[in-house]
Structure formats: C-alpha cells, structure tokens
N, C-alpha and C positions, 0 to 999 in steps of 0.2 A: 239726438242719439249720440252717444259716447263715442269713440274711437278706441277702439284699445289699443295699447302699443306694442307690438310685436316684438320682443327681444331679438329677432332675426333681421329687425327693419334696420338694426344698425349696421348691417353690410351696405346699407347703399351711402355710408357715409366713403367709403372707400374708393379709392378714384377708378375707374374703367383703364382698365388695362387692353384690353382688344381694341384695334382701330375703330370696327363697326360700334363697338360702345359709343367711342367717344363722340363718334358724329350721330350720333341718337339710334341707331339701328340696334336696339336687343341679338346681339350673336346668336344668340339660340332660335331666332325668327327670320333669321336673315333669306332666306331660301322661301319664304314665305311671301317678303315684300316682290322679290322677284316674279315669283309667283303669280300675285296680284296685278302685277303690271302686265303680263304677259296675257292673263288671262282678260282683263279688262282691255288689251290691245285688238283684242276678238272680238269681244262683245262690241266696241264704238266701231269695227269696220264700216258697218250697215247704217251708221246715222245720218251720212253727209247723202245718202243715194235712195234707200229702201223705199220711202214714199214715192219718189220719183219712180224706178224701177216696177214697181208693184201697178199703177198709173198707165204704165207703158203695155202692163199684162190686161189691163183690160177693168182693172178694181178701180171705182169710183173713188173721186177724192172723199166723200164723207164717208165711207166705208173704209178708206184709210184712217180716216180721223178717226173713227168710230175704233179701229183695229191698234192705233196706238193708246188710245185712252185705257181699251182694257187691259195693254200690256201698262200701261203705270196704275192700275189701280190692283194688278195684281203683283208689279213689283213694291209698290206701299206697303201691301198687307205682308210679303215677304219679308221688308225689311225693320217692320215691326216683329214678325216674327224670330227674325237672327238671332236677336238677345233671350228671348225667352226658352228657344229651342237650345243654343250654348248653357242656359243654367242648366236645363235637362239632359242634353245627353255628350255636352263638350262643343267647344266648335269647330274640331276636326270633324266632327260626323256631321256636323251643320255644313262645313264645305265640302265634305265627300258627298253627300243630299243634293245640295246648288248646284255641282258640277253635275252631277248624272241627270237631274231635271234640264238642266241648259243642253247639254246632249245627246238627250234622247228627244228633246222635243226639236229639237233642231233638225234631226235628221227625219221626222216626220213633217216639218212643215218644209225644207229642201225637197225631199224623194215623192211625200205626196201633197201635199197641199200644192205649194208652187207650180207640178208638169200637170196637176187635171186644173187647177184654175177654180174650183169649189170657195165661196168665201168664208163657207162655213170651216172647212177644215182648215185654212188660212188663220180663222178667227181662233179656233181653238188651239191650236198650236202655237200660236205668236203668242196668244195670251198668258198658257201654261208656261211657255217658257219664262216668261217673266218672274216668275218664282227662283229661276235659277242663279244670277249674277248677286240678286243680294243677300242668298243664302252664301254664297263662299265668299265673296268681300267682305261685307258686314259681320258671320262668323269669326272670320280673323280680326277685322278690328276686334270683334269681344277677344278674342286670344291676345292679341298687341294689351290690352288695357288690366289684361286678368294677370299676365307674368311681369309685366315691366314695372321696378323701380319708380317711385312716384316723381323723384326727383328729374328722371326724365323721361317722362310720360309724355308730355308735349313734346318734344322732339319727335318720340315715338308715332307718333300719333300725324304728326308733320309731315313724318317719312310715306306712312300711309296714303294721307290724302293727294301726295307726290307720285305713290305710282299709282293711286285710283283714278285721278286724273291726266295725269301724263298718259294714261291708255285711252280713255274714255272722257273728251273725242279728240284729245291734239293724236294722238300717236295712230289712232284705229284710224281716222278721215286718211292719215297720211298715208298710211296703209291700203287705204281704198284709193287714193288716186292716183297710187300707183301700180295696184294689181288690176282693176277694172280693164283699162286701157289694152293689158295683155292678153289676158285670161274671160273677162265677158264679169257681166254683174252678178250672174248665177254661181260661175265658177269661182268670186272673190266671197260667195256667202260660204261656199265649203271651204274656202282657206279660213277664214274665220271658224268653222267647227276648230278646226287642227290647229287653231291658234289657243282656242278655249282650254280645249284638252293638254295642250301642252303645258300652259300657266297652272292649271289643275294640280296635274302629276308634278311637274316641280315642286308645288309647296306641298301638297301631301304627303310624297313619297320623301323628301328632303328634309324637311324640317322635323326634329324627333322630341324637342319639347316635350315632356309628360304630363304637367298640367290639361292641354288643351284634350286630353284620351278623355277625362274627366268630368264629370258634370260639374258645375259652378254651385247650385244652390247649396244652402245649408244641409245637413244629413237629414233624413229624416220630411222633407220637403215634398209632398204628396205631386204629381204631373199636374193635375188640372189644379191646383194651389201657385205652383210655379207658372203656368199660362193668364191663370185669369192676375196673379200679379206683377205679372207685365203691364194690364191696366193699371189695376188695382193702385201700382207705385203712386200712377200720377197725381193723384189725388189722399192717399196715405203719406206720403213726402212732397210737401208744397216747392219744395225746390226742386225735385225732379222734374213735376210738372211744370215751374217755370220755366227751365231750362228746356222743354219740349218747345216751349213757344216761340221762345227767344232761336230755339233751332228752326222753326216754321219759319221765323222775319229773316232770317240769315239767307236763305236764296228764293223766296216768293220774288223779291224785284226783279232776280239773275231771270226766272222763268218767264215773269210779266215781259220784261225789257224786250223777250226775243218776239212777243208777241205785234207793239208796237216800232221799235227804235227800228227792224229792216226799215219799213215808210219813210218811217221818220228823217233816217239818214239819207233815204236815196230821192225820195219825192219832195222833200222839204228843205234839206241842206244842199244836194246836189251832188252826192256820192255816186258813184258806178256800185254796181252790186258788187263786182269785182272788190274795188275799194271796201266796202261795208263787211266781205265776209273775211278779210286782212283783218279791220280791222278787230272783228270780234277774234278772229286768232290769236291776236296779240294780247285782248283784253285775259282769254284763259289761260295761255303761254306765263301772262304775269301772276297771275293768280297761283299757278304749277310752282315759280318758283316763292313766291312769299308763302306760301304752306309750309316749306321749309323753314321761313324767313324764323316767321309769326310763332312757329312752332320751338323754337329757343329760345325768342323773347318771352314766350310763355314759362318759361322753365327760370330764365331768370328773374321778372320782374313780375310773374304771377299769372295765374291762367286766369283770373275774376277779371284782373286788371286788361289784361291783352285785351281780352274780349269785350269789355264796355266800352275802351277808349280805342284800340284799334279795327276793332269790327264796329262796335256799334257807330260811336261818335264818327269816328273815319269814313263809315261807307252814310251818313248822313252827308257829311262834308263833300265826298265826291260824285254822290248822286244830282247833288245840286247844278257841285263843277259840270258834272258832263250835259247837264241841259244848259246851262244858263252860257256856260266854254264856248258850246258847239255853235250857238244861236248867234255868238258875238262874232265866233271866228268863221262861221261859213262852211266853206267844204275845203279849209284848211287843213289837211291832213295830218300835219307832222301835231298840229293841235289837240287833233284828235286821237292820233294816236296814243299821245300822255293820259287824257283825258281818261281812255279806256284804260291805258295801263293803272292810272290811280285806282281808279272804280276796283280792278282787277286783283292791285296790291290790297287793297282793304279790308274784299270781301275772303282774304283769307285771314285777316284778324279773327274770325271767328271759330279758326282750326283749335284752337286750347279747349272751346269745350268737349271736346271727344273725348278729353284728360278731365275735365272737370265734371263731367256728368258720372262716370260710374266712381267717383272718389266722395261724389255725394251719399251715396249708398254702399258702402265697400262690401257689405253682408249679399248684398244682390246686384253686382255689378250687369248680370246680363239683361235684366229686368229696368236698372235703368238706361243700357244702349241698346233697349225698345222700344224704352220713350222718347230717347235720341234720335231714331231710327222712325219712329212713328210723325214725330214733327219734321223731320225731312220729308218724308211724302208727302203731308198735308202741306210743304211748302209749294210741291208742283204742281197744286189746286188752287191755294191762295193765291199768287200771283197773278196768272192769267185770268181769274176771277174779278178780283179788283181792278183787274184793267179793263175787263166785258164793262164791269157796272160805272165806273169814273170814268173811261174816257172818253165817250160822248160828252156830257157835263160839262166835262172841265179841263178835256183836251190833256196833251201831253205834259202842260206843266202841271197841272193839277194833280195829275198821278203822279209827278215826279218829288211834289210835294210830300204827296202821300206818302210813297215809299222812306223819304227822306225820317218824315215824321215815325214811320214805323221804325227803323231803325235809332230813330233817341229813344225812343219806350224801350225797346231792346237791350238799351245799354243802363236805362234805370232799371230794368227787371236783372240785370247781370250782377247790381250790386245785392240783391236778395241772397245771390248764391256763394253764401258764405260757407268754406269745409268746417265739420265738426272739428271741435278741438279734441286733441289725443290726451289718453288716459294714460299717466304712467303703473308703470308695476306698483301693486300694492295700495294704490290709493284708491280711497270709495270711489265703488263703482266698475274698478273692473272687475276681470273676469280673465280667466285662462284663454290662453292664442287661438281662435278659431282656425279651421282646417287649411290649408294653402289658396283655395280659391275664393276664400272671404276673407283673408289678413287684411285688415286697412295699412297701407302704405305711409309712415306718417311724415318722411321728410318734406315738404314742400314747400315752393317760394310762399304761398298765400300765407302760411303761419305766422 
C-alpha cells in the first residue's frame, strides 16, 4: 500500500517550540498523559493486596484465581476492543465509556458484592469492570498515535507507557502501602474509586484536541465493517499481524517469570521474599524509565530498528544473564539487582512499536492498535502457559531458554515490518490527502 504525502506533513519538519514538544509530550495531549497516570495510579492500588484481602473474607484461593482470570479475559477482549471502538466513535468517547464501566462497576462490587460476601456478584462485578482501564488507556494511546507528528511518535508513545506504568503497579502498590495501614483494605479500594475518577476528569475535561471528538475510520466505513476489521487487519496486512505477535513475545516472559522466578529466587537461590519483591520493583522501576529511554532512540535511530535490536536481541541477551548471573552469583544481591535492572531496561526496547504499528496502516490506525492491543492480552496467556507446559520438562533453564529463543524470532519478525514508502504529489499512484484521521505521517527515522 502507497503512502501518500500530505502537503501538511511538512510542518513537522519545523522544530517544536513548546517545552512539552520538545521532550516528546504532544502539547495538545498533555493533560491527558497526566490523566492516565493518575487514573492507572487507581487502578494498580488493589494489585499488591486484593487476593490476599478477598482470602481473608472468606473466598477460596481458586475462586480467586478463577475471579482474576475472568477480569483478564475481559480486559483482553477490552483492549482489543479500544482501537476498533476509537475508529468508530473517537477515543474520547472510548475513555469517557472505560471511565464510567470502571466506576460503576466499582461501586457495585465495594457497596454490594464485597459487605454480602456473594461470589457470584463478586464475580460479576470484578469481571465487568475489567472492561473499564483499557477502554480509557488504550483509547488515548489510539489518540497519542492518531494526532502526533510521526517524527515523534516514539517519544510520544514513550511518554505513555511512562505514565501507564509509573501507575500500574510501581505508583498504585505505593499508594496501597501507604493508605492500608491508615484507613483499612476496604477503605483504600474506595480511594482508589476517587483516584480513578479523578485521572478521568483531568484528561477528559482538560485536554480539547479535536480530533480525538472524531471517528478515525475512513468516511463512509459501515460499524460492523470497522469491528470485524479489527480482525480482519490481521491477516488483510501481514504486517499488522506480525507485529501482533511479536507484541504477544514482548511480555509472555514478563507474565511467565512471575509465575516461576518467586521460587525460584527465594527456595533456590536463597532470597528473602522481602528481597525478591525489591527486587522485582527495581526490575519495573527500570523498565518505567527506559520507556522514556527507548522511546527517543526510536525516534532517532528507527522504531524497526529499536525494537529487533533493543527489544528483541536485548531481552534475549538478558533473559539468559539473569538465569545463568543469578545461578553463578547466588543470593548476591547487588548482582541481582543489575541483572533485573538489564532484563527491565530491555524489555522496554519494544515501546517503538506502539509508533510503528498504526504507521503500518495509516488509513486505519485504530484497527491496527487492536491488533496491538489484542496480542498484549494473548501475551498474559502465553506466558504462564508455556511455563504450566515446559517447566516440568525442562525445569527453569529450559523455559529460560525458551523464552530467550522466543525473543530472537521476535526480532527476525521485526525486520518484516517495514513502513510503506511515501508518494509524492503528482506522481503515479497518488491521490488527494485523505481526511485528518487517516493522513499517513511521512517524516520518519525508518525512511
């Protein structure tokens, strides 16, 4: 598919004059990013305690298990939905939809499920909400990727996974271990409602962008046309689809790891749990800041490029380090701490796709951070998966192996995803500028 070139696109040749420019923040979205952090500050409250708390009311552990799986199988289906719902009706309306599911379901799984202790209304409430946090995260990311300059889009995009993370769980755990203690476990689930709501209303009400009021798809683009090609893409655009996959191996290991590496760290090497959950703080604390890092090297040296050699190769290279590091050094700490921090820097080498997935498709940007959006979820299935089925086998190096292996396939499928080349004016093949929310963006490092 052609690119055509936008006679507009030559603005972004023009240097950023607002500070927030220059450090990759879209001025026009600024109130946004805040937003997202504020609100995902809400949502990770509950991750460090809930199972426990829920345990202490009288819910069985597999009943809990049972109770988070269907909130991630209906945040999956949610966060495939973002992009398709943003080409249909914007993705302001796609965040003002997540914030009112996250808060209404909230206050019926607090006010009644939680004081009768029913597991059914427990179940259906926890689960519904799920639908909520990746309709207004996910949303805005399609808004960050649909207004922002191609040129820096990775930064853009950087900044995002900086406050999607910095909320959810370094910022919301911190937040729980410090209101718990005061206020009780019950009364830190409704500060989090008011944390939710508050992130909401900031970016809603603050940020005035026009675009995002907008549907994204082409004129003329029937609903159930724009939903079912949200699938559709993956296999209509072989590089959409691959870039689904390659978003699947990007944190299958992240989820695997927490399945076995607790044990591992504390019954094998000799970690205090104490020690072990430092150090996974550290390991996402580094991650928080190389999102930033990764997201300007992608800007300058190429978003294809970041991502096969800094994601892929990188998080090969240090999946190994951190079994093979750990094994030599013991329950050396200051060892391990690196160790995780590497793992941690790497795994955000793969922030540039967020930039490179809907630049793949410029005419349906929201369709393909669907697809984006759809192999993130299948990644919190794969990994704990392949860890059930290998780690009997073939023990932790052998999954360690695996995952390593999966990440070099990662970064040979990264060079598949090449951007279409741009058309200029007049020459065969183009065509007149399509509408604001399908202009392909053409300035960028991969060119």
């Amino acid at each position: 598919m052609a690119v055509v070139m936008d006679p507009s696109s030559s603005a972004e040749d023009t240097p950023p004059k607002h500070w927030l420019d220059r450090i990759g923040i879209p001025r026009a979205l600024a109130w946004g990013f805040l937003g997202v952090l504020v609100f995902m500050i809400g949502d990770g409250v509950e991750a460090g305690y809930l199972s426990p708390y829920l345990m202490d009311q009288g819910v069985s552990r597999e009943r809990v298990a049972l109770l988070f799986g269907v909130y991630g199988v209906t945040a999956s289906v949610a966060a495939w939905c973002s992009g398709a719902l943003s080409d249909l009706w914007g993705p302001r309306r796609v965040m003002l939809l997540g914030l009112g599911v996250w808060g209404v379901f909230q206050v019926v799984f607090l006010a009644f499920a939680v004081p009768t202790g029913g597991y059914w209304p427990l179940l259906v409430s926890y689960g519904l909400r799920g639908f909520g946090y990746p309709l207004f995260a996910y949303g805005f990311l399609v808004w960050v990727t649909a207004v922002t300059p191609r040129r820096r889009l990775g930064s853009a995009v950087g900044w995002f996974w900086f406050a999607f993370t910095g909320g959810l769980p370094t910022l919301g755990s911190l937040v729980a271990s410090l209101a718990v203690p005061r206020i009780g476990a019950y009364g830190t689930l409704w500060l989090a409602l008011g944390l939710v709501l508050a992130g909401g209303l900031i970016a809603l009400l603050l940020v005035r962008e026009p675009l995002g009021a907008r549907r994204l798809a082409p004129a003329g683009e029937r609903p159930v046309a724009t939903l079912l090609g949200s699938l559709a893409i993956v296999w209509r655009n072989p590089r959409i689809g691959t870039g689904a996959v390659v978003r699947a191996i990007n944190t299958a290991p992240q989820f695997g790891f927490l399945v076995f590496l607790p044990v591992f760290f504390t019954e094998t090497l000799g970690f205090t749990l104490s020690e072990w959950l430092q150090l996974l703080s550290a390991m996402f604390a580094t991650n928080i800041f190389f999102n930033l890092v990764f997201g300007v090297v992608g800007d300058r040296i190429g978003w294809q490029r970041t991502v096969a050699w800094c994601g892929g190769v990188g998080c090969a290279a240090t999946t190994l380090l951190l079994y093979y590091g750990t094994r030599w050094g013991g329950d050396d700490y200051a060892l391990a701490m690196v160790l995780v921090g590497l793992f941690g820097a790497t795994l955000a080498g793969y922030v540039p796709l967020s930039a490179l997935m809907p630049s793949l498709d410029p005419a349906h940007k929201g369709q393909a951070m669907s697809a984006l959006n759809l192999g993130a979820g299948a990644s919190a299935f794969l990994g704990p998966a392949l860890v059930g089925v290998f780690l009997g086998p073939l023990g932790v190096q052998g999954v360690m192996w695996i995952f390593a292996g999966l990440y070099l396939a990662s970064a040979v499928m990264t060079l598949f995803l090449r951007l279409p080349e741009p058309v200029a004016a007049g020459a065969p093949g183009y065509s007149s500028p399509p509408g604001p929310a399908s202009r392909a963006r053409n300035e960028s490092p991969e060119a």
